[in-house]
Every structure is written in C-alpha cells, then in structure tokens.
C-alpha positions as a Python dict, from the first residue, in 0.01 Angstrom:
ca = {
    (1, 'X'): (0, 0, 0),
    (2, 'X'): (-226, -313, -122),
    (3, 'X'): (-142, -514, -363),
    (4, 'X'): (-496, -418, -527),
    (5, 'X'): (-382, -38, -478),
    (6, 'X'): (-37, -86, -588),
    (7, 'X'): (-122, -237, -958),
    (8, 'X'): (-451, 30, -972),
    (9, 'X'): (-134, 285, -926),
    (10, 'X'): (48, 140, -1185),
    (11, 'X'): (-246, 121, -1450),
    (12, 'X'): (-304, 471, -1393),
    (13, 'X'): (54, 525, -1492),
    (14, 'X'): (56, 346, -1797),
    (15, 'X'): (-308, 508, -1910),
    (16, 'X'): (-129, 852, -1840),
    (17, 'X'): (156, 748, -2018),
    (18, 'X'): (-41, 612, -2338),
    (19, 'X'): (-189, 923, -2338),
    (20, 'X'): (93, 1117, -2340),
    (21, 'X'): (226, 904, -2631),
    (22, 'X'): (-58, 957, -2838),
    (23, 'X'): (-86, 1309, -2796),
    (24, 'X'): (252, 1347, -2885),
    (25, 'X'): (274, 1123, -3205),
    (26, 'X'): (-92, 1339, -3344),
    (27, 'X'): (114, 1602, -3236),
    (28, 'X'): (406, 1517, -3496),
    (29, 'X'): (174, 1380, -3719),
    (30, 'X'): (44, 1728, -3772),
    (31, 'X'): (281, 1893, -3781),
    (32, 'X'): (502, 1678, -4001),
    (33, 'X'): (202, 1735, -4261),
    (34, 'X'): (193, 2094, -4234),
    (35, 'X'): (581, 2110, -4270),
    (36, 'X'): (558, 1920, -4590),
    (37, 'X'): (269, 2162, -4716),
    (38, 'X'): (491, 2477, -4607),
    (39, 'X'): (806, 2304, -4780),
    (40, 'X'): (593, 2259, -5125),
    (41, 'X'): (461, 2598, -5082),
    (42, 'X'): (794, 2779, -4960),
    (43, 'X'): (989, 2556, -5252),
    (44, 'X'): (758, 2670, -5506),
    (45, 'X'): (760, 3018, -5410),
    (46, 'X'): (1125, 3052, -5411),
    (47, 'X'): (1105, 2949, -5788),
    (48, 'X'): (832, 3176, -5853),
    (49, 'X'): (997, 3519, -5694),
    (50, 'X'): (1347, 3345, -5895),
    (51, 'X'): (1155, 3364, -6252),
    (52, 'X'): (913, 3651, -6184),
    (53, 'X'): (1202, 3917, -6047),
    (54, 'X'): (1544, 3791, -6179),
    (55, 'X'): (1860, 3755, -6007),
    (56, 'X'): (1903, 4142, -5925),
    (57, 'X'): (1538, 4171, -5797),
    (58, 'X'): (1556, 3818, -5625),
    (59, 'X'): (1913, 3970, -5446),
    (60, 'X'): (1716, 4322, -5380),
    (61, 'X'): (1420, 4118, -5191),
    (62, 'X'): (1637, 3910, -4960),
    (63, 'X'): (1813, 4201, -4858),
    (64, 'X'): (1523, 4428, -4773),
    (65, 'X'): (1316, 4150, -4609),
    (66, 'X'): (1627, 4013, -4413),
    (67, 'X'): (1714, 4363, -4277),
    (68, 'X'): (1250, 4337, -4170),
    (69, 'X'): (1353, 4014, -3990),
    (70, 'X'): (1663, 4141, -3797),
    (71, 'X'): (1535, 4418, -3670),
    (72, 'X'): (1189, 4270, -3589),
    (73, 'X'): (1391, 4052, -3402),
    (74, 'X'): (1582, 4358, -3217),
    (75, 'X'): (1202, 4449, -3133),
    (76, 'X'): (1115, 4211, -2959),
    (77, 'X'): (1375, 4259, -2697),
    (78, 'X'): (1507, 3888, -2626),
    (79, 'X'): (1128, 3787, -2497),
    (80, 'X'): (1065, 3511, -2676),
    (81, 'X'): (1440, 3331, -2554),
    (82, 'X'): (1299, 3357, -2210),
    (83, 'X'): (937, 3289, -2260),
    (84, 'X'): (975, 2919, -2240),
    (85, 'X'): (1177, 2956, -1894),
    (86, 'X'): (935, 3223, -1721),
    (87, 'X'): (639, 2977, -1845),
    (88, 'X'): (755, 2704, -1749),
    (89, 'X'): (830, 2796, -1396),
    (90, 'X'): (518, 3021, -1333),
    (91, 'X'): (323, 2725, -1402),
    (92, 'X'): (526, 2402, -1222),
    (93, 'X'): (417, 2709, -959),
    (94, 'X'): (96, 2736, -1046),
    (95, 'X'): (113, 3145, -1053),
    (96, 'X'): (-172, 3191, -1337),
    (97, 'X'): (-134, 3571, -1254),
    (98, 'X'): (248, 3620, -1320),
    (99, 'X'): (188, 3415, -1618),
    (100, 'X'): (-20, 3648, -1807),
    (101, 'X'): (159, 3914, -1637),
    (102, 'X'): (472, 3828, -1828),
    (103, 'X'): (299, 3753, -2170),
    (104, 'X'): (74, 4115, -2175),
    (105, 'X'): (408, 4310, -2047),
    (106, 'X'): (637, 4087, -2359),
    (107, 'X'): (366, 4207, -2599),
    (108, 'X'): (336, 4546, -2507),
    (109, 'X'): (723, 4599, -2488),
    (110, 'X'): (751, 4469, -2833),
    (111, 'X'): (506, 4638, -2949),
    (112, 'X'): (655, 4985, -2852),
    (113, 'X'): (993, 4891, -2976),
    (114, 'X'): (860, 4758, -3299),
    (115, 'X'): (670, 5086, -3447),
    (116, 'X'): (953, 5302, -3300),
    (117, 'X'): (1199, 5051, -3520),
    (118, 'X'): (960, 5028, -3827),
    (119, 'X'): (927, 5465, -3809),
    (120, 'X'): (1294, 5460, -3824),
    (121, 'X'): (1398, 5242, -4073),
    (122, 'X'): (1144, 5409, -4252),
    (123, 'X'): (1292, 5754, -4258),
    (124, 'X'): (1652, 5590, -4307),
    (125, 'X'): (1494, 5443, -4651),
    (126, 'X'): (1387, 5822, -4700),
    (127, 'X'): (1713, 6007, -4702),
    (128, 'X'): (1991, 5782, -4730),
    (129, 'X'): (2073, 5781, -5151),
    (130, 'X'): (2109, 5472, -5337),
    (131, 'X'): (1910, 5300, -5555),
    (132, 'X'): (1564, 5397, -5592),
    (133, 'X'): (1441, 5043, -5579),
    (134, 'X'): (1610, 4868, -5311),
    (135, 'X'): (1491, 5184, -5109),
    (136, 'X'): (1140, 5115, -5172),
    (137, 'X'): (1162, 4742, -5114),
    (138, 'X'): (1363, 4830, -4768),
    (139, 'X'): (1035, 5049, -4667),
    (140, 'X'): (774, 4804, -4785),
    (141, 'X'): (956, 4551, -4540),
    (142, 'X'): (972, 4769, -4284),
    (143, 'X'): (577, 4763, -4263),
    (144, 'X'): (571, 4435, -4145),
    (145, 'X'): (823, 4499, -3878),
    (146, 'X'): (599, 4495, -3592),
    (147, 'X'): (399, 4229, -3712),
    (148, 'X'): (685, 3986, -3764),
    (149, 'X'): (847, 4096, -3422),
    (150, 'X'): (506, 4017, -3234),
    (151, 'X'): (435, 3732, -3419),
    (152, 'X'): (817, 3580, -3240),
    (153, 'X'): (656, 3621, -2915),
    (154, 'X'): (323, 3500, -2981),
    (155, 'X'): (496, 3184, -3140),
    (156, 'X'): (712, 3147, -2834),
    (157, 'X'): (424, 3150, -2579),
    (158, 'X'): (232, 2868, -2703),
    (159, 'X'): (487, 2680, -2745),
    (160, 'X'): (578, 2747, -2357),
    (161, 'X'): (212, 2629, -2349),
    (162, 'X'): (251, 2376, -2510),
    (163, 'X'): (37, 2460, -2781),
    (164, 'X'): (257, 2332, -3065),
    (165, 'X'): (-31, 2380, -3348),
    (166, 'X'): (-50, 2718, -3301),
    (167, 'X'): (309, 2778, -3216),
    (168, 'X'): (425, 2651, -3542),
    (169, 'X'): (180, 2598, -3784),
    (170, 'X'): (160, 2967, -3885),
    (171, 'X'): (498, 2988, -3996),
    (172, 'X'): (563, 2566, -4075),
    (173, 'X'): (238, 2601, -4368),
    (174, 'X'): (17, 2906, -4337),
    (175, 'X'): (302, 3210, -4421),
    (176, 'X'): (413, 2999, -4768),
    (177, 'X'): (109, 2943, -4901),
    (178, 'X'): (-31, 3302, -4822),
    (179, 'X'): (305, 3425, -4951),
    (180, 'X'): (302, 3226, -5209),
    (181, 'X'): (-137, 3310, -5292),
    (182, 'X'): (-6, 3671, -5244),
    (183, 'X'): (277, 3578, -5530),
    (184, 'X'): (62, 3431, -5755),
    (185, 'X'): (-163, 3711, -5737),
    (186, 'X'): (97, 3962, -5822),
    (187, 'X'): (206, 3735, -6083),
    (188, 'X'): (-150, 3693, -6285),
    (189, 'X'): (-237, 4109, -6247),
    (190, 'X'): (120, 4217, -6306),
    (191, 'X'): (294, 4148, -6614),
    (192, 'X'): (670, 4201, -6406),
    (193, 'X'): (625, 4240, -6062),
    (194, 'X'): (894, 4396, -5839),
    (195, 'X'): (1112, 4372, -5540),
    (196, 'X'): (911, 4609, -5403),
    (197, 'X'): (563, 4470, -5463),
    (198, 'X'): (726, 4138, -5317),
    (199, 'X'): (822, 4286, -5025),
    (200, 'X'): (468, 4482, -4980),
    (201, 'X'): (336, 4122, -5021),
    (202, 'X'): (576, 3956, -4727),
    (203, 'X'): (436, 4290, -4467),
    (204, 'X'): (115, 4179, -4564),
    (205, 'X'): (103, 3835, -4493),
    (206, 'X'): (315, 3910, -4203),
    (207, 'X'): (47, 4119, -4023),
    (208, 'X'): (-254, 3805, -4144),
    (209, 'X'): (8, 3588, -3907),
    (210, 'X'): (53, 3778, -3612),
    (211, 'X'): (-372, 3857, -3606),
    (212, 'X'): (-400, 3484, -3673),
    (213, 'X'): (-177, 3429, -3339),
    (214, 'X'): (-363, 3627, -3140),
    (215, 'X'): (-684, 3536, -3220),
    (216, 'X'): (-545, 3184, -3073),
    (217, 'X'): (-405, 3303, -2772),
    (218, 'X'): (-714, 3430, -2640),
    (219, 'X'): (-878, 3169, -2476),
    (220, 'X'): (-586, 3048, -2309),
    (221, 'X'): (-535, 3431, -2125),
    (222, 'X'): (-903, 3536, -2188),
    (223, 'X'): (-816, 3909, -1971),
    (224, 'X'): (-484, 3966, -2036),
    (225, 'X'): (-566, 4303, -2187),
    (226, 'X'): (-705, 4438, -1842),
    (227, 'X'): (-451, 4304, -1637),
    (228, 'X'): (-278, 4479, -1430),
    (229, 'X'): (89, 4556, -1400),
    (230, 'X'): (312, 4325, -1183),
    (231, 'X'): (535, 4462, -899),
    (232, 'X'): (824, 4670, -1093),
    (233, 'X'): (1091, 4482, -982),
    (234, 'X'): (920, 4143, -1137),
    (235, 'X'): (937, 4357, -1463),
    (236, 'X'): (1280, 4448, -1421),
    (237, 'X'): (1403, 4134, -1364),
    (238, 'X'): (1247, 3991, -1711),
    (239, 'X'): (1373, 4314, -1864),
    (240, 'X'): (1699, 4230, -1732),
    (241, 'X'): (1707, 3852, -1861),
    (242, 'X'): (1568, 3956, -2196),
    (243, 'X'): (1799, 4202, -2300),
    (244, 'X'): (2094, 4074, -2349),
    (245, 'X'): (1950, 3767, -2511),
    (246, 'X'): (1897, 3990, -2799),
    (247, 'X'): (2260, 3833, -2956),
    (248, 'X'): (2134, 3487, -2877),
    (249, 'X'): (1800, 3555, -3047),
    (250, 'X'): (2018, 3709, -3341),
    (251, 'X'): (2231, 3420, -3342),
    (252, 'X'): (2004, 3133, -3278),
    (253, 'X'): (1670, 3207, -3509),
    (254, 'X'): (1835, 3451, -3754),
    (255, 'X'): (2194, 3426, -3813),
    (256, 'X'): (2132, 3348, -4198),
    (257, 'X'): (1914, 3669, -4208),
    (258, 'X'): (2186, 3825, -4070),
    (259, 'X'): (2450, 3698, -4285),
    (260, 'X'): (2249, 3812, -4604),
    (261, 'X'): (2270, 4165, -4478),
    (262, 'X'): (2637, 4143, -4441),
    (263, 'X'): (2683, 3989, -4777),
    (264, 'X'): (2462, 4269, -4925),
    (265, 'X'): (2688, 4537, -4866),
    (266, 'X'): (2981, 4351, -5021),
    (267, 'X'): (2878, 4158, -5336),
    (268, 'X'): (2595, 4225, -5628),
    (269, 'X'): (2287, 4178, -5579),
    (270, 'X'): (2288, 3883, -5838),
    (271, 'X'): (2509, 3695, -5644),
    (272, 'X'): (2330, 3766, -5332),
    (273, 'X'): (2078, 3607, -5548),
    (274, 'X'): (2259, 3287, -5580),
    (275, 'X'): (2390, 3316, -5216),
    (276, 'X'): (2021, 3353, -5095),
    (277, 'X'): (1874, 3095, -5306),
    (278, 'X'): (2063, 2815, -5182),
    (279, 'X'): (2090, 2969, -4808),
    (280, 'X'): (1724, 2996, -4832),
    (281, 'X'): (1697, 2572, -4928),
    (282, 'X'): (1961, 2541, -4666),
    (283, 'X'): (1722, 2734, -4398),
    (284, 'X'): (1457, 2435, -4493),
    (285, 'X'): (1677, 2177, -4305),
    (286, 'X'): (1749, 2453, -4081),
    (287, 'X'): (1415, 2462, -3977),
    (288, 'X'): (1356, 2109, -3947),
    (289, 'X'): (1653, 2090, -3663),
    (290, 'X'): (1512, 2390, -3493),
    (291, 'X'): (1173, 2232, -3481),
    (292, 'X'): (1310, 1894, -3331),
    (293, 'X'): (1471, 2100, -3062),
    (294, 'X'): (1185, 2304, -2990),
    (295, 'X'): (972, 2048, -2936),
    (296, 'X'): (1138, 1910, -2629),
    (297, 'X'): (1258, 2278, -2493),
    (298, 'X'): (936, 2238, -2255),
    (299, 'X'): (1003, 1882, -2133),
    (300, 'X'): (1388, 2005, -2088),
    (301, 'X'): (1260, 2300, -1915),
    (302, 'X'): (1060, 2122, -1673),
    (303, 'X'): (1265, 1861, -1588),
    (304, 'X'): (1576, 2100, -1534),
    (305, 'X'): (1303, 2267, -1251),
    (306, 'X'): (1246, 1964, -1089),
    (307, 'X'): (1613, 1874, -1089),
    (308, 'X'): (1530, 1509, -1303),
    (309, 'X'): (1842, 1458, -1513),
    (310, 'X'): (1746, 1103, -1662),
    (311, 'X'): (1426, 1311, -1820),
    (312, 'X'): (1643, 1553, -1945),
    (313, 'X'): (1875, 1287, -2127),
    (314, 'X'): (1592, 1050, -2250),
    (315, 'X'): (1403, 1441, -2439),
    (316, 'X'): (1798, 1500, -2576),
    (317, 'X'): (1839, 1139, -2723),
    (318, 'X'): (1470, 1196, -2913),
    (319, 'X'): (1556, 1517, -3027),
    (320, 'X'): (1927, 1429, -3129),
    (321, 'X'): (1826, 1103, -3328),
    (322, 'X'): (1534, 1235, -3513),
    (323, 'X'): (1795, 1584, -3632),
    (324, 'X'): (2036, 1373, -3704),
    (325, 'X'): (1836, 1169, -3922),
    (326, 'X'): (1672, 1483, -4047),
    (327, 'X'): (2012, 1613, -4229),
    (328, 'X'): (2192, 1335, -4322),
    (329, 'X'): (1893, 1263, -4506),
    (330, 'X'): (1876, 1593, -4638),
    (331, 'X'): (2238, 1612, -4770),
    (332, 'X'): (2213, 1273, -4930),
    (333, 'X'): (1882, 1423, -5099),
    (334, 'X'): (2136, 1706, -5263),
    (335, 'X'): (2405, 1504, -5369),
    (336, 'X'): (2185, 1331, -5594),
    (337, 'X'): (1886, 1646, -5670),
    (338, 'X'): (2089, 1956, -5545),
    (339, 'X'): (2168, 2051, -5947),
    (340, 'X'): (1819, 1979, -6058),
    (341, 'X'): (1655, 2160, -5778),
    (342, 'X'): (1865, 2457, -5859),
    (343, 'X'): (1776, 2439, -6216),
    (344, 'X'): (1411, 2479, -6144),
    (345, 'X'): (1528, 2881, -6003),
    (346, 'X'): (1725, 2901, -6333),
    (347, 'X'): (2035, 2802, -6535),
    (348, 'X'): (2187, 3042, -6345),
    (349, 'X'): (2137, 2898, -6029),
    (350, 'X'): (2321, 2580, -6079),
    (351, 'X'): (2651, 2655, -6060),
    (352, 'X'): (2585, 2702, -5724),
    (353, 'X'): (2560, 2338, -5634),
    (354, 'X'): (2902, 2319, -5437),
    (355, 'X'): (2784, 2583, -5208),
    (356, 'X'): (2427, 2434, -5144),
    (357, 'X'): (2573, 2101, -5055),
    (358, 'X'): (2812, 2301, -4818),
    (359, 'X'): (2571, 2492, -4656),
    (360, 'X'): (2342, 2179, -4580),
    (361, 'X'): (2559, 1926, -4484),
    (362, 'X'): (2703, 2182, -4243),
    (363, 'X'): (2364, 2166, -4092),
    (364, 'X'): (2480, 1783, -3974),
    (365, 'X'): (2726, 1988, -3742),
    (366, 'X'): (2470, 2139, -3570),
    (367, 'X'): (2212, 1819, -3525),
    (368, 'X'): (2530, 1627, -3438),
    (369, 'X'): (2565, 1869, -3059),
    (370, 'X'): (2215, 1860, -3025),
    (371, 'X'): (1976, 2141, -2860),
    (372, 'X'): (2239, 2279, -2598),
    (373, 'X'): (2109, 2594, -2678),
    (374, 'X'): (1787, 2543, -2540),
    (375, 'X'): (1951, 2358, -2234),
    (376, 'X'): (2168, 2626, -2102),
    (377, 'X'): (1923, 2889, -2146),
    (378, 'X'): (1671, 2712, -1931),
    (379, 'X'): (1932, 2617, -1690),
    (380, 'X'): (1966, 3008, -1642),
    (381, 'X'): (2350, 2987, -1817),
    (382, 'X'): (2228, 3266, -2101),
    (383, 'X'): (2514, 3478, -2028),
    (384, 'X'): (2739, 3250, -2171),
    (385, 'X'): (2517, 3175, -2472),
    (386, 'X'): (2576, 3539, -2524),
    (387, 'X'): (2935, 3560, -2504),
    (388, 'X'): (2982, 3241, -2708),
    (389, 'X'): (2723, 3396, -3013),
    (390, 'X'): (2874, 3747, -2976),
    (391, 'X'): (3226, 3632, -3074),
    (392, 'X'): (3088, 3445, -3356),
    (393, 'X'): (2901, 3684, -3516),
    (394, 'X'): (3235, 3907, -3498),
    (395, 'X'): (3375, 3564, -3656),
    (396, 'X'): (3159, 3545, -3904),
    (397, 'X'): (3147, 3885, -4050),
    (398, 'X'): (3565, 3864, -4058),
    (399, 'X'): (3541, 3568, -4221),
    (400, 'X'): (3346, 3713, -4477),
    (401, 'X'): (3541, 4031, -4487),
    (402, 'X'): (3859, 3836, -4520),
    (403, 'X'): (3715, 3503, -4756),
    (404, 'X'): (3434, 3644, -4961),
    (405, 'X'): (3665, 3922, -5198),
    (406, 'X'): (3904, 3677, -5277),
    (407, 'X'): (3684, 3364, -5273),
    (408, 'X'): (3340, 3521, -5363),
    (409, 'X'): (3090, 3288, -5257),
    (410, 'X'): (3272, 3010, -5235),
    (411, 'X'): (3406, 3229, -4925),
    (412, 'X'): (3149, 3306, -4773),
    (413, 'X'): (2975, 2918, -4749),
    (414, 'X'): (3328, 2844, -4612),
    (415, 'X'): (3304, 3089, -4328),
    (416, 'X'): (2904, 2975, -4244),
    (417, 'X'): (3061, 2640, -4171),
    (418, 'X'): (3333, 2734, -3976),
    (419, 'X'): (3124, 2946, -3795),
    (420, 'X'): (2848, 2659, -3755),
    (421, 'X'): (3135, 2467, -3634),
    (422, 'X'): (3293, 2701, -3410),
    (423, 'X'): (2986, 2766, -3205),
    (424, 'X'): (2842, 2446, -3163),
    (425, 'X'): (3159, 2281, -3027),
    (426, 'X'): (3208, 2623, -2780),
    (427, 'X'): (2844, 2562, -2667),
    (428, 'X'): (2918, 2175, -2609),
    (429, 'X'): (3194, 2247, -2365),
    (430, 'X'): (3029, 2572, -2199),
    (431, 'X'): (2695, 2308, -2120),
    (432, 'X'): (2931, 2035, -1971),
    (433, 'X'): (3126, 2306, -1763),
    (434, 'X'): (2811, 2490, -1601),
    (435, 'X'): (2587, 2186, -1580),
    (436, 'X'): (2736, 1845, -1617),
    (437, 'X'): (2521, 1799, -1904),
    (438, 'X'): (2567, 1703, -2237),
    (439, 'X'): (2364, 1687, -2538),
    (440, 'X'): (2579, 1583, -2817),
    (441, 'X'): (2486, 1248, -2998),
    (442, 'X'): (2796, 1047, -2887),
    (443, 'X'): (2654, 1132, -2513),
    (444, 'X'): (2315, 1021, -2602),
    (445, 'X'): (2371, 704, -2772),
    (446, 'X'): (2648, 546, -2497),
    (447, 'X'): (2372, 595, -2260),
}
C-alpha cells in the first residue's frame, strides 16, 4: 500500500467515523427532547388521573391497566427479546428474505395470541364477582391488549434496525401526551371521570401507537404482507428461542407492572394508589436506564457476531457512565423535591416520600451492573436469564407475601430492592461465567 493510498484509507475512516458520531449525538439529541416532552406530559398526567379519580380510582386504574400490560406482554410470545439477535445476524448476513420472514411471522403470532388473550380476559371480567367497577376498568384495558402487545414488537424491530426515532419516540413522547389530550378531554366533558373511562382512554391511545408503528415500518419491509412462509423448521427454531423468554420479557420490561398486580390482591386500592404513584415516578428513571441500554443492544449485538470484545467494552462503558449518571442524579433530585413532587398528586401522597426515595435510588443498583441483560441474551445465554428472573419473581412475590402484611408498604419497597439487588448481582456473575464478560461499572472504568 502507498503512502498516498494508505492516508486516503485513513481519511475515509475518520469521515466514516465523524459520521457515525454525528448521527449518533442527533440521534440523542432527539430523543433526549422527546423524553423530556414525554416526562412533562407523563408527570402531568399522573397528577391529573391523581385529582380527577382519587386514591381508590387511581389504585383501580393501575391495576386494570397493569394486568393489559402483562398479558400483552404474554402475547407477544418473547419476540421482541429475540428480535434484536435474529436482526442483527440476518443482516451482518445479508439475508433480506429471513429478515422479513421473521418480522411478518413475530407479528402474526402476536397477533393471534393477543385477541385470543384480550377475548379471555374479557369473559373472566364477565363472570368472576367483585366490584362492579374494577370489572369494567379490567375489560376496557383489555381492549388495548393486542395493540399494546404488537406495538412491543414493532418497537423492538426498529430498534434492531436501528431506527431509534421510531423505536422509541412513540412511547418516550407521543403515548403521554395523547394520554394525557385523551385525559384532558375526559376531564373538560366529564364532571368525574372514572377508572373505567381512564382505562377506555389508555386502549385507545394504545391502538393510535401500534397504527402509528406500522405505518413506519413499511418502507423499510415494503411486501412483508405477501411474503411467504419460511422453511418450518426456521419457524420453530424462533418459536423455540422466544418462548421461554416470556419470564425474561416479564422480568426485564414489566416487573413493576407485575408487582402492582401482586400488590392488588393484597392491600386497598388506596394504597395501591400510593404504591403506584411513586412506582410509577420510579418507572421514569426506570426508563431512562432501559433506554441507555437499548441504545447500544445493536452495537453489542454486532460486535458479539463478529467476535470484537474491545467494541463490546468501549458500547458498555457509554452505556454504564451515562445510567449511572442518569440515577444518581435522579435520587439527589428526590432528596431535595421528592415531598413536593408528591404533594402536587395530593396531601395524601406525601407520606410516601421514604418509599419513593427507596424505590429510585434502588434504580442506582441496576445502572451500577450495567446492560448484562442485553449481553447474555445476544450472546445466546437466555436460558440462564430465565432461570435467574424466574427465581426472582418467586422472590419477589414471597417477599411481599411475607413483608407487605406486617410492613405495609414500607414492605413491599423493601422487597423491590432486594429483589433489584438480588438479580442484578446473579446476572453479573452468570455473564462472567458463560462469556468472560463483564459489564458492571467497576469493570468499565479500570479499563
């Protein structure tokens, strides 16, 4: 190679590179914005549903719409866990055809699972007795069931595509401030509207979403509704890896759904309320470390197919910095506002301050081992994922059963960090184990 050649090579890098960076930080930029829109919008809806239904409708609403998310979640049959890795590798193969393959047959799956879940939650809302109201509310949910469930893979496949805009921006600004347009409009025609018009509104906005997703999607698979069906045993095998990443999807997106339906069977409503109120401000930072880690599952992805450790480390340290600025920010943000931000849900919401400070600095446990999540299920290592999130949730729900009646909620933010704890350590040694890896902070910054 000339010497002429040889720095022509090397411009070329550094113009690809630049690029790269710039596309990148727009990337951010955007959707940095759009999180702070969604956080305005999601903060002042919480406050709005808080005045407008009171504690027992506000603990009625998270119940029915958490029970929506879990099982739109069971719908969607552990898909969107593995979209990322069958993505990722049908493209580093250039296989355009398996690629849509995978995405029509994840869509159709969940599609069939999701109206066969919404009918029957439907009819259980029918006939078991209760309360009249939390019955209704559970069936309004319901109705967004499939939209919700195929709006999780839809999100999950441009992201694989690296189409973060569309990926996130739905649920980062466009679900709060339809939610909270669809509020507002319940609020101004409806002198006291219910759990059950609430939950009507959440379907509703839930189905815009998902037709908002696909209407994206399109040009990147233009035919996928003609396709074809791939060889059976293609479709068995992403059957097979899907399924039992239905606990890790559980676990990983909505363990605080999940936890609300647990607590809803053993405490009022009105504390549920509380419970949800502050798990609900908690989910905010949540979100934020989720975000950070999903924005480098591609680049981790890739670079685990191509066997390039040092990228895999430097997309870790990125992610691990920015998280762990992310909560330690956010918990110093509640020492000083947590009782006034409560206050604006009502006076009484702010007794609740211990537990809201609990519940988000225990999100610093989590940003502390970084995404190792994300790392082991692209390095094919789900099954332990699986094992490690199915003995938590048994954890968690024994923790509640044993903390929460003596402790009441107190209790129950104790066992969420124990829990958050538990599995994130579990998950740190499972990652060094099967891969050598590690994503904690500590690993990142000695490096």
């Amino acid at each position: 190679m000339t010497a002429s050649s040889a720095k022509a090579t090397i411009l070329s890098n550094l113009s690809a590179s630049s690029q790269l960076a710039r596309g990148l930080l727009s990337t951010s930029v955007l959707l940095m914005a759009a999180r702070a829109v969604g956080l305005c919008a999601g903060f002042a809806t919480q406050i709005l549903l808080a005045r407008l239904l009171a504690p027992e409708g506000l603990g009625i609403f998270y119940f029915a719409t958490s029970i929506a998310y879990v099982v739109s979640m069971v719908a969607a049959f552990g898909y969107p866990v593995i979209a990322v890795r069958f993505i990722s590798r049908y493209r580093t193969r250039g296989n355009v055809a398996l690629l849509a393959a995978f995405v029509n047959r994840a869509q159709r799956d969940t599609a069939f699972v999701a109206f066969t879940a919404m009918a029957g939650v439907l009819t259980l809302a029918a006939i078991i007795p209760g309360d009249a109201t939390t019955r209704l509310a559970v069936a309004a949910a319901a109705l967004g069931i499939p939209a919700c469930a195929l709006s999780r893979i839809n999100a999950s496949v441009a992201a694989a595509i690296r189409q973060f805009t569309l990926s996130y921006l739905p649920d980062l600004m466009w679900r709060p401030l339809l939610f909270l347009l669809a509020m507002g409009f319940l609020a101004t025609f409806y002198f006291a509207p219910s759990p059950i018009l609430a939950a009507a509104a959440f379907s509703f906005v839930a189905v815009i979403i998902v037709a908002l997703q696909f209407i994206g999607l399109l040009p990147h698979f233009p035919n996928i509704s003609g396709l074809t069906s791939p060889d059976r045993r293609i479709v068995y095998q992403w059957r097979v890896a899907s399924a039992p990443l239905l606990i890790l999807a559980a676990f990983s997106t909505l363990i605080n759904d999940l936890n609300l339906v647990l607590l809803g069977t053993m405490i009022p409503k009105s504390d549920l309320a509380v419970f949800g109120v502050c798990l609900k401000l908690t989910i905010l930072v949540d979100f934020a470390v989720w975000l950070i880690h999903q924005l480098v599952a591609a680049d981790i992805s890739d670079a685990l197919a191509r066997k390039q450790t040092s990228l895999i480390e430097a997309a870790v340290a990125r992610a691990n910095i920015a998280a762990i600025v992310t909560t330690l920010g956010a918990t110093v943000g509640v020492v000083f506002f947590g009782r006034y931000i409560l206050a604006a849900f009502g006076a009484g919401f702010v007794h609740a301050y211990p537990i809201l400070l609990t519940l988000v600095a225990t999100q610093i446990i989590r940003a502390v081992f970084g995404p190792s999540v994300l790392t082991l299920v692209s390095a094919g290592a789900q099954k332990s994922v699986v094992l490690v999130f199915s003995a938590t949730i048994v954890f968690l729900a024994l923790g509640n059963l044993v903390l929460v009646p003596t402790f009441g909620l107190a209790g129950a933010a104790a066992a969420f960090a124990v829990m958050t704890g538990f599995w994130t350590m579990s998950l740190a040694i499972v990652l060094k184990r099967k891969t050598g890896l590690r994503t904690d902070i500590a690993a990142s910054l000695s490096r």
